[in-house]
LOKOL-654502 format. One line per field, with one value per atom (N, C-alpha, C, O, CB): residue number from 1; atom name; x, y, z. Coordinates in Angstrom, 3 decimals. Atoms other than C-alpha are relative to their C-alpha. Glycine has a CB too. Example, Ala and Ser with C-alpha at 12.3 -4.5 7.8 and 13.67 -1.06 7.14 Angstrom:
num (1  1  1  1  1  2  2  2  2  2)
atomo (N  CA  C  O  CB  N  CA  C  O  CB)
x (0.890  12.300  0.900  1.936  -0.992  -0.820  13.670  -0.770  -0.261  0.414)
y (-1.190  -4.500  1.200  1.181  0.027  -1.190  -1.060  1.090  2.198  0.462)
z (0.000  7.800  0.000  0.665  1.246  -0.060  7.140  0.730  0.899  -1.415)
This chain:
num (1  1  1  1  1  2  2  2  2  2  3  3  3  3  3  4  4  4  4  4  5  5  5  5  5  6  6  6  6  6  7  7  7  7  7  8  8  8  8  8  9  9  9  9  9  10  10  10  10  10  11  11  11  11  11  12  12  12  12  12  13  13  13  13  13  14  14  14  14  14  15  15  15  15  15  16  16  16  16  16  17  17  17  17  17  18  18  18  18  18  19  19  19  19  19  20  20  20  20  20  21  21  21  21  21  22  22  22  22  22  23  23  23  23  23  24  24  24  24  24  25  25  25  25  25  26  26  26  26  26  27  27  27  27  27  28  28  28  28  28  29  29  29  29  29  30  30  30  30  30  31  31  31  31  31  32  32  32  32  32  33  33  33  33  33  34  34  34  34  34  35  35  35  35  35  36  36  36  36  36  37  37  37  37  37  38  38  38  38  38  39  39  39  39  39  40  40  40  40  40  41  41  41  41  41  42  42  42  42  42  43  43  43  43  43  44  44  44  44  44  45  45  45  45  45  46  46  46  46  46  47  47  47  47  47  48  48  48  48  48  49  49  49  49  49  50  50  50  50  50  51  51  51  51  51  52  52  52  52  52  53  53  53  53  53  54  54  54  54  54  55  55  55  55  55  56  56  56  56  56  57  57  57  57  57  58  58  58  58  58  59  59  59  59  59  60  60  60  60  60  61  61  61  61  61  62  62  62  62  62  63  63  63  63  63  64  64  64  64  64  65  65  65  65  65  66  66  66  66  66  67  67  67  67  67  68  68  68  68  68  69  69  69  69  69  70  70  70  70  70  71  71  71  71  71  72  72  72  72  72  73  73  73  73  73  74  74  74  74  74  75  75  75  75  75  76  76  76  76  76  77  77  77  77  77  78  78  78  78  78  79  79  79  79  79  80  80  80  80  80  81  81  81  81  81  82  82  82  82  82  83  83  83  83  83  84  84  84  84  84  85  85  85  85  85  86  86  86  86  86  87  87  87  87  87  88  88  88  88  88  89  89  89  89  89  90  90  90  90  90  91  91  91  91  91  92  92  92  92  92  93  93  93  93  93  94  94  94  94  94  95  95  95  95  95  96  96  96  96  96  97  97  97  97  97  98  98  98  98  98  99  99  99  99  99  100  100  100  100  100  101  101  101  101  101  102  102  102  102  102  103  103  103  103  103  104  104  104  104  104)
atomo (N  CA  C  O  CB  N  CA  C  O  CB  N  CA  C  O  CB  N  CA  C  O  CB  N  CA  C  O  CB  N  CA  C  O  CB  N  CA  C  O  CB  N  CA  C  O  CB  N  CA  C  O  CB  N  CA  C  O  CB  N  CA  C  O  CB  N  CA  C  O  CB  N  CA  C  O  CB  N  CA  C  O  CB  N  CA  C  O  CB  N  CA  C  O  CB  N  CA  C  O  CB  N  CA  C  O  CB  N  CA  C  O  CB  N  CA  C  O  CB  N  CA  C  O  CB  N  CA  C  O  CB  N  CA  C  O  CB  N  CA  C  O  CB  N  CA  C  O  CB  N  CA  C  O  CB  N  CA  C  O  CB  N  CA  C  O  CB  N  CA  C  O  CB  N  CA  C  O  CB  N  CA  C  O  CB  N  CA  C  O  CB  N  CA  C  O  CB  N  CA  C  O  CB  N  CA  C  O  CB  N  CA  C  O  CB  N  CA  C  O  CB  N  CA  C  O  CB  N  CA  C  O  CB  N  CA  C  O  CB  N  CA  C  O  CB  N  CA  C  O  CB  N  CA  C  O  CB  N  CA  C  O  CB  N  CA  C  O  CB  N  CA  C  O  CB  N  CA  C  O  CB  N  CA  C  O  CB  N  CA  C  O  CB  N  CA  C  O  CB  N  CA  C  O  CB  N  CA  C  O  CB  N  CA  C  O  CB  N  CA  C  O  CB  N  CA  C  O  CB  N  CA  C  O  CB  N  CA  C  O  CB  N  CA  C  O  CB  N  CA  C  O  CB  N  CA  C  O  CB  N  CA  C  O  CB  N  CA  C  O  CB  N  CA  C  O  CB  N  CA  C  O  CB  N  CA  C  O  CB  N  CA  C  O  CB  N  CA  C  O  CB  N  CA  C  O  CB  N  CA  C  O  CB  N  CA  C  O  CB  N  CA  C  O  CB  N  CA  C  O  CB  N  CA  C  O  CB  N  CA  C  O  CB  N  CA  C  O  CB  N  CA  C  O  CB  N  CA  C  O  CB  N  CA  C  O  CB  N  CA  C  O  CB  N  CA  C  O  CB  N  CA  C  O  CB  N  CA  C  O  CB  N  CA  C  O  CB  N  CA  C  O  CB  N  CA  C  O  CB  N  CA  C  O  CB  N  CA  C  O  CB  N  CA  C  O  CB  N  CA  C  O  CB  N  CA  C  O  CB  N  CA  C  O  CB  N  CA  C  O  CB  N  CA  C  O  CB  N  CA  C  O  CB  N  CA  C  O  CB  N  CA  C  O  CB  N  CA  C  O  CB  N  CA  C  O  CB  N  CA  C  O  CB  N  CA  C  O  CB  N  CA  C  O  CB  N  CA  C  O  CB  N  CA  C  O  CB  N  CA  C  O  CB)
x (-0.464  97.620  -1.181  -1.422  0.790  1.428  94.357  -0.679  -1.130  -1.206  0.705  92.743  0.316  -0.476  0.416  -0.594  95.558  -0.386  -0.642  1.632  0.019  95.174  -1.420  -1.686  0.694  1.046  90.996  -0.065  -1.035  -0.540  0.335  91.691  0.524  -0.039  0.408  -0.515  94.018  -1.218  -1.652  1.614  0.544  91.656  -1.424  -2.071  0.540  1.737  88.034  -0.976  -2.145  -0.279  0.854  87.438  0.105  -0.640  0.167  -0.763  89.427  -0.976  -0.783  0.523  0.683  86.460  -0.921  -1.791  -0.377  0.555  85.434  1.168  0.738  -0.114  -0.818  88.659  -0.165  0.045  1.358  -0.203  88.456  -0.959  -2.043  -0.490  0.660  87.336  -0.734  -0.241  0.715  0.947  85.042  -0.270  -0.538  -1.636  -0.314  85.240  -1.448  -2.222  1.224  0.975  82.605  -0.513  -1.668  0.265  0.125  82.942  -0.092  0.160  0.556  0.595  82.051  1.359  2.340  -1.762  -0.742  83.772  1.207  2.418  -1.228  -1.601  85.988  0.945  2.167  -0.255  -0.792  86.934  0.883  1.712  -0.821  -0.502  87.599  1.417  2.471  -1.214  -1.173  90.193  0.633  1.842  -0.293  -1.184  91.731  0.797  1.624  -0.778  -0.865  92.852  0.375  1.226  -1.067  -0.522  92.957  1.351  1.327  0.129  -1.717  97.445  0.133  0.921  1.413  -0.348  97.006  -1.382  -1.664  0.754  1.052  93.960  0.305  1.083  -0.887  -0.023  93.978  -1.363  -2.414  0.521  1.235  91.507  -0.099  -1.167  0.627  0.430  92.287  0.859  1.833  0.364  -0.651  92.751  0.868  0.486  -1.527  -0.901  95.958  0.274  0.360  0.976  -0.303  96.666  -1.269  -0.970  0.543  1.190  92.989  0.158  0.512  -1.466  -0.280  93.360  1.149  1.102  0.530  -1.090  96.515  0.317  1.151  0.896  0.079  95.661  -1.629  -2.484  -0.066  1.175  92.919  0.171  -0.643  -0.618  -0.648  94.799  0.959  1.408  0.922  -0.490  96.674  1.509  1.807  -0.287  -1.101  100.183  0.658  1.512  0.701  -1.034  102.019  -0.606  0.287  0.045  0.155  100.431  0.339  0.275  -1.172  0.010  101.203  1.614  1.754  -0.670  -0.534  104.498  0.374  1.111  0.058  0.472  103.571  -0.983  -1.163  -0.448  1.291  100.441  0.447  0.338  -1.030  -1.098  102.760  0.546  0.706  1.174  -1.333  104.998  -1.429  -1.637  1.585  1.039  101.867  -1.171  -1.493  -0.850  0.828  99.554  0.599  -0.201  -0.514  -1.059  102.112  0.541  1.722  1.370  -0.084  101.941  -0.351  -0.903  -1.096  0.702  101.029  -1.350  -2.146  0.781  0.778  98.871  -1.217  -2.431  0.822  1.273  97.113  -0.740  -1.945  0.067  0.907  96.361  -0.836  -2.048  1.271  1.607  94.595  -1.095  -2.152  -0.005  1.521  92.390  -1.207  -2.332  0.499  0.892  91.430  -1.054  -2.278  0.930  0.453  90.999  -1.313  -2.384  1.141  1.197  88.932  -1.188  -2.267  0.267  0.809  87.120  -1.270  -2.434  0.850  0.902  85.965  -0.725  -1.875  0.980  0.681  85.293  -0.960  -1.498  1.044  1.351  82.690  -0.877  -1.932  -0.178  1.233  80.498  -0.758  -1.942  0.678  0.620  80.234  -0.165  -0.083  1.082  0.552  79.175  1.171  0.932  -1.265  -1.330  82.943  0.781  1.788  1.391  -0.230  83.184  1.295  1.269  -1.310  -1.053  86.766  -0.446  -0.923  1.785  -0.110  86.822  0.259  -0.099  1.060  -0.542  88.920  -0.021  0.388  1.085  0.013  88.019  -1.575  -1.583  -0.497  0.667  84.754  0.199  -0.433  -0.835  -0.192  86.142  0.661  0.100  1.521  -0.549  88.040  -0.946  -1.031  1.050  1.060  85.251  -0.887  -1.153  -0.429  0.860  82.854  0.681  0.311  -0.632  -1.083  85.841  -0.237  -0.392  1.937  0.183  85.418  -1.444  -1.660  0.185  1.162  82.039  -0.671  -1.614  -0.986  -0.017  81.964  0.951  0.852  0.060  -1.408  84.879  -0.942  -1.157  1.660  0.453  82.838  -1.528  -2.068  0.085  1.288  79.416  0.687  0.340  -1.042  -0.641  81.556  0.099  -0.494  1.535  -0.208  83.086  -1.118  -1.031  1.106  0.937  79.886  0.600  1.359  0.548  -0.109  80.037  1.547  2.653  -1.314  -1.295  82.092  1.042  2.034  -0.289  -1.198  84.772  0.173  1.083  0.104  -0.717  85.361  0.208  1.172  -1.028  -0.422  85.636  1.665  2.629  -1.296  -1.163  88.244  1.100  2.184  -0.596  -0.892  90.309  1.207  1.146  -0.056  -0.526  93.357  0.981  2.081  -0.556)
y (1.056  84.992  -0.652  -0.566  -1.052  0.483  83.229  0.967  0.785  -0.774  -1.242  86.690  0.067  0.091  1.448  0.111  86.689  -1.299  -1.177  -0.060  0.960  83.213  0.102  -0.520  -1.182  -0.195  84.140  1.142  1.235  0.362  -0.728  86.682  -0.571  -0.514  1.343  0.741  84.633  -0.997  -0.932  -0.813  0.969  81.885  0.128  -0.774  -1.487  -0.454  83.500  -0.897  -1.283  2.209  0.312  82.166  -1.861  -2.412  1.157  1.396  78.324  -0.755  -1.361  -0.498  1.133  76.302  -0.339  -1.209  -0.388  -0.191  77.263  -1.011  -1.764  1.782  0.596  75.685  -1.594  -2.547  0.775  1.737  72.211  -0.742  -0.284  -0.585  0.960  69.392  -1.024  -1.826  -0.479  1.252  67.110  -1.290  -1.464  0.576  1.139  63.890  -0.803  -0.943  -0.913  0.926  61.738  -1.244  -1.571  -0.210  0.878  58.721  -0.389  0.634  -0.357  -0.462  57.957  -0.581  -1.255  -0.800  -0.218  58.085  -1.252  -1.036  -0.181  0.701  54.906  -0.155  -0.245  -1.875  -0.034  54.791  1.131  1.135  -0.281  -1.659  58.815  -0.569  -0.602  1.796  0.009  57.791  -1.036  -0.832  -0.163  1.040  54.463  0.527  -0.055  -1.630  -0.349  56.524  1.533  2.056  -0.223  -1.462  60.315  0.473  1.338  0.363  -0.604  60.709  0.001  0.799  -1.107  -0.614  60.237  0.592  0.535  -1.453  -0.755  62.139  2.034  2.674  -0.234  -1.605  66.131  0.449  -0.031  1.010  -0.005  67.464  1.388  1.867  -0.595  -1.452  71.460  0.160  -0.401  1.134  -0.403  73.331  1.469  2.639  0.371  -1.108  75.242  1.121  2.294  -0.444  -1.357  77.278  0.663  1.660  -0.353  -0.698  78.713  0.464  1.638  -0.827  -0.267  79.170  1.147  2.215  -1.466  -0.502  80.530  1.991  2.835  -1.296  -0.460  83.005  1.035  1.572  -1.498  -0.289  84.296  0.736  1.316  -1.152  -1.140  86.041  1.017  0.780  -0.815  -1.150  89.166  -0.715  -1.900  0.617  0.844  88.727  0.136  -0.751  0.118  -0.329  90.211  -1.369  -1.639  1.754  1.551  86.571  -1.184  -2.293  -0.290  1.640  84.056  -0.321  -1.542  -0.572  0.673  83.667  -1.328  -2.304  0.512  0.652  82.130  -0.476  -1.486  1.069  0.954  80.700  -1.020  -2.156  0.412  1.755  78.448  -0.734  -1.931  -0.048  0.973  77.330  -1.098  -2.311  1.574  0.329  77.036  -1.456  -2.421  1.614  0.623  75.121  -1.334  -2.269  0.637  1.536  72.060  -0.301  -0.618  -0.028  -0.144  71.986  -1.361  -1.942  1.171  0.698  69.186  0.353  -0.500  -1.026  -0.489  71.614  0.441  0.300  1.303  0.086  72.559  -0.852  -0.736  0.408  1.309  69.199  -0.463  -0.657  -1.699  -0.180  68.749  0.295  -0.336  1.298  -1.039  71.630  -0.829  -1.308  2.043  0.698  70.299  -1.289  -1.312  -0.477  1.106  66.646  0.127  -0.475  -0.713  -0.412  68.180  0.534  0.201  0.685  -0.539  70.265  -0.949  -0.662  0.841  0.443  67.422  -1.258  -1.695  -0.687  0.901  65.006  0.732  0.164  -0.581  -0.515  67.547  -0.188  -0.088  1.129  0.459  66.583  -1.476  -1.792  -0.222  1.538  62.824  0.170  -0.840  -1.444  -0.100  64.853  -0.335  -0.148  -0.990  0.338  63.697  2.069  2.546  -1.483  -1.427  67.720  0.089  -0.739  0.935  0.087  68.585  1.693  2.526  -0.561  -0.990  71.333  1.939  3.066  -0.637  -1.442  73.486  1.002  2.145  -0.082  -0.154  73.404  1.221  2.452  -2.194  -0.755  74.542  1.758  2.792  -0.868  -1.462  77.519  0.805  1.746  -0.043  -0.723  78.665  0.208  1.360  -0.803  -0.489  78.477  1.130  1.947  -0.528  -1.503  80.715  1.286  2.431  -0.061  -1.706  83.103  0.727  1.939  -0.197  0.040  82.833  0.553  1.108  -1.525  -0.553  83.709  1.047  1.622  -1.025  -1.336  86.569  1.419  2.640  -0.010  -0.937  88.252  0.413  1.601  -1.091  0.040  87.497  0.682  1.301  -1.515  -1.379  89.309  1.472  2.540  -0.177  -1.396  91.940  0.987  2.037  -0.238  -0.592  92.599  0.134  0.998  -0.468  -0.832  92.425  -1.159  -2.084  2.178  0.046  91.525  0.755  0.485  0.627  -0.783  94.187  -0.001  0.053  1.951  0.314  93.847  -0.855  -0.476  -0.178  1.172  90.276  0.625  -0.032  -1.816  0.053  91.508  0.974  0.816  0.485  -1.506  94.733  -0.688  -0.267  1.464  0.227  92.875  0.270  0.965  -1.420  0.242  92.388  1.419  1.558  -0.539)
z (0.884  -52.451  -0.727  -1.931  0.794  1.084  -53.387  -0.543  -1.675  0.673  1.059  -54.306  -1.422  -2.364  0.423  1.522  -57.276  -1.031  -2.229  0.169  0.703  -58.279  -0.037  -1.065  0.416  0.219  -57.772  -1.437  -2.189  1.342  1.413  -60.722  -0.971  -2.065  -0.166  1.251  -62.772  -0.148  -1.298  0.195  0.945  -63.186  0.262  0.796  0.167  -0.304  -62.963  -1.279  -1.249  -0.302  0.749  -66.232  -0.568  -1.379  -1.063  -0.157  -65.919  -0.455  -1.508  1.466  0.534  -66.190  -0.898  -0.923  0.656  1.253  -69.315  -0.849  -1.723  -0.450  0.622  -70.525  0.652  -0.099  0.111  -0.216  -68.767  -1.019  -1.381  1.732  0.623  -70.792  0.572  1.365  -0.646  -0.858  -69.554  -0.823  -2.012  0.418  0.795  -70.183  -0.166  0.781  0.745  0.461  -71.926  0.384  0.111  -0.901  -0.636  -70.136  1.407  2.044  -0.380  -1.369  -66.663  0.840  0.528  0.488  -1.371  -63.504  -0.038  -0.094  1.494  -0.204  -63.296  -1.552  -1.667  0.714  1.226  -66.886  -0.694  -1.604  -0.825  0.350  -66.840  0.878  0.242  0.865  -1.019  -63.472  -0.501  -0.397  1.554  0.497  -65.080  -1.430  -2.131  -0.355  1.481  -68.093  0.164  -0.556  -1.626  -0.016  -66.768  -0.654  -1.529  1.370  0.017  -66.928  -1.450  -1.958  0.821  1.588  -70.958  -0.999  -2.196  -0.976  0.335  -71.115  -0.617  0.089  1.524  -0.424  -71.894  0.363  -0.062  -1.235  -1.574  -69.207  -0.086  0.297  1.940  0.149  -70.071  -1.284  -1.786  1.378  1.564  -73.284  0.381  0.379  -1.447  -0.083  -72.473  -0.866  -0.500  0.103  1.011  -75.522  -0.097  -0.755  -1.642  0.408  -75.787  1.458  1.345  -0.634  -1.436  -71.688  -0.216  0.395  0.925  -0.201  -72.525  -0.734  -0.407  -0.661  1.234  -75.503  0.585  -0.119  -1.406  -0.810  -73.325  1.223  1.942  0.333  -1.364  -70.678  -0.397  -1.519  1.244  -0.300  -70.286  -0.559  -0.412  1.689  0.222  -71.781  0.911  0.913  -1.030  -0.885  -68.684  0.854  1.657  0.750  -0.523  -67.179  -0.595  -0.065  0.205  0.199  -69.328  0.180  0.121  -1.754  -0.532  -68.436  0.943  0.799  0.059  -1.794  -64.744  -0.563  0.118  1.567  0.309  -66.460  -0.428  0.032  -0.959  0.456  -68.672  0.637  0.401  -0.692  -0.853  -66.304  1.058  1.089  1.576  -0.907  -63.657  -0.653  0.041  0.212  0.464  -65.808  -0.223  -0.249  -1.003  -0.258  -65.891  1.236  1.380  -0.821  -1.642  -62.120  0.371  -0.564  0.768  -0.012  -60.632  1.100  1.490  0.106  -0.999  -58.126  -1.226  -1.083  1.085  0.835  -61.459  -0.480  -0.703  -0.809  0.934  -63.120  1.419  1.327  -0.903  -1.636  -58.773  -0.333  -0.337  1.270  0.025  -59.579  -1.155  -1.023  -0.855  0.955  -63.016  0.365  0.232  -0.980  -0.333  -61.719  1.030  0.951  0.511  -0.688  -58.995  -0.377  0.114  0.680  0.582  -61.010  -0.962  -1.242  -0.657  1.049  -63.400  1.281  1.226  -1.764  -1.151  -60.216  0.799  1.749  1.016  -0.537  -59.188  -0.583  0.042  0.210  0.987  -62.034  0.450  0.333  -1.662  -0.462  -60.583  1.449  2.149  -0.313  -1.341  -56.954  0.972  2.165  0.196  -0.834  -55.500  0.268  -0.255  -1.429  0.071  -54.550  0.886  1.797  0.547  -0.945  -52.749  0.256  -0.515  -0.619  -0.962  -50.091  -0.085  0.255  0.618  0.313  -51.553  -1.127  -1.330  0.098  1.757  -55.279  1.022  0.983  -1.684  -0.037  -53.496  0.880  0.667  0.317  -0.639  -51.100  -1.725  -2.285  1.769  1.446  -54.547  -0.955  -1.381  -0.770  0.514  -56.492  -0.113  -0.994  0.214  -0.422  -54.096  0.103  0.366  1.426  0.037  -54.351  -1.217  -1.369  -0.057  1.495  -57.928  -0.499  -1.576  -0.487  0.758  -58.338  0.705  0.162  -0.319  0.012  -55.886  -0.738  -0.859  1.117  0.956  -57.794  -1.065  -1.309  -0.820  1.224  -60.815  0.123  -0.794  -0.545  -0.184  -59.135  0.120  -0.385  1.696  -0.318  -58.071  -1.280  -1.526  0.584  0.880  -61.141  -1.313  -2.185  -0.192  1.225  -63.606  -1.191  -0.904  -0.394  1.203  -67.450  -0.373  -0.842  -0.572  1.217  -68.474  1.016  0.290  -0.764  -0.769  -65.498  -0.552  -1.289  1.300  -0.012  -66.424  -1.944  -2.334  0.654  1.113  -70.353  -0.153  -0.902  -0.841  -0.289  -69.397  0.622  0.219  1.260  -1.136  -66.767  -0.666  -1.681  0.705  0.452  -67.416  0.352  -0.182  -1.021)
């Protein structure tokens, strides 16, 4: 199960946005923030995925990841963002350059 979701989103945090402002002003305004750029995310994967990517990406298990993802920049690192991560970037030695350009 995480292997799949380690290939669907190998390339995810290229799409998050990071926010410009710091830490409590990013969290008192996050819910009318946009935090990932879905259609370029979206437009960027395999089409036999974006079904389940669309639906998925309005998750509230995805907008987690994101939130986690951008609260690692202010050193607030969560657990699991990091086990998913190191999944993420052996996949991504494994596979090379041209694996991650072919996938799909």
């Amino acid at each position: 199960f995480l292997n799949r979701f380690v290939h669907m989103f190998l390339m995810y945090e290229n799409f998050v946005i990071m926010p410009d402002q710091d830490r409590e002003s990013w969290l008192s305004s996050r819910e009318s923030m946009v935090n990932f750029d879905k259609a370029s995310f979206l437009s960027d994967q395999p089409q036999r995925h974006r079904p389940f990517l669309s639906r998925f990406l309005e998750t509230q298990m995805f907008a987690t990841l994101v939130d986690n993802r951008i609260m690692a920049n202010w050193g607030d690192y969560d657990a699991n963002l990091q086990v998913f991560e190191h999944r993420i970037k052996a996949v991504r030695r494994r596979l090379g350059e041209g694996g991650l350009a072919t996938r799909g």
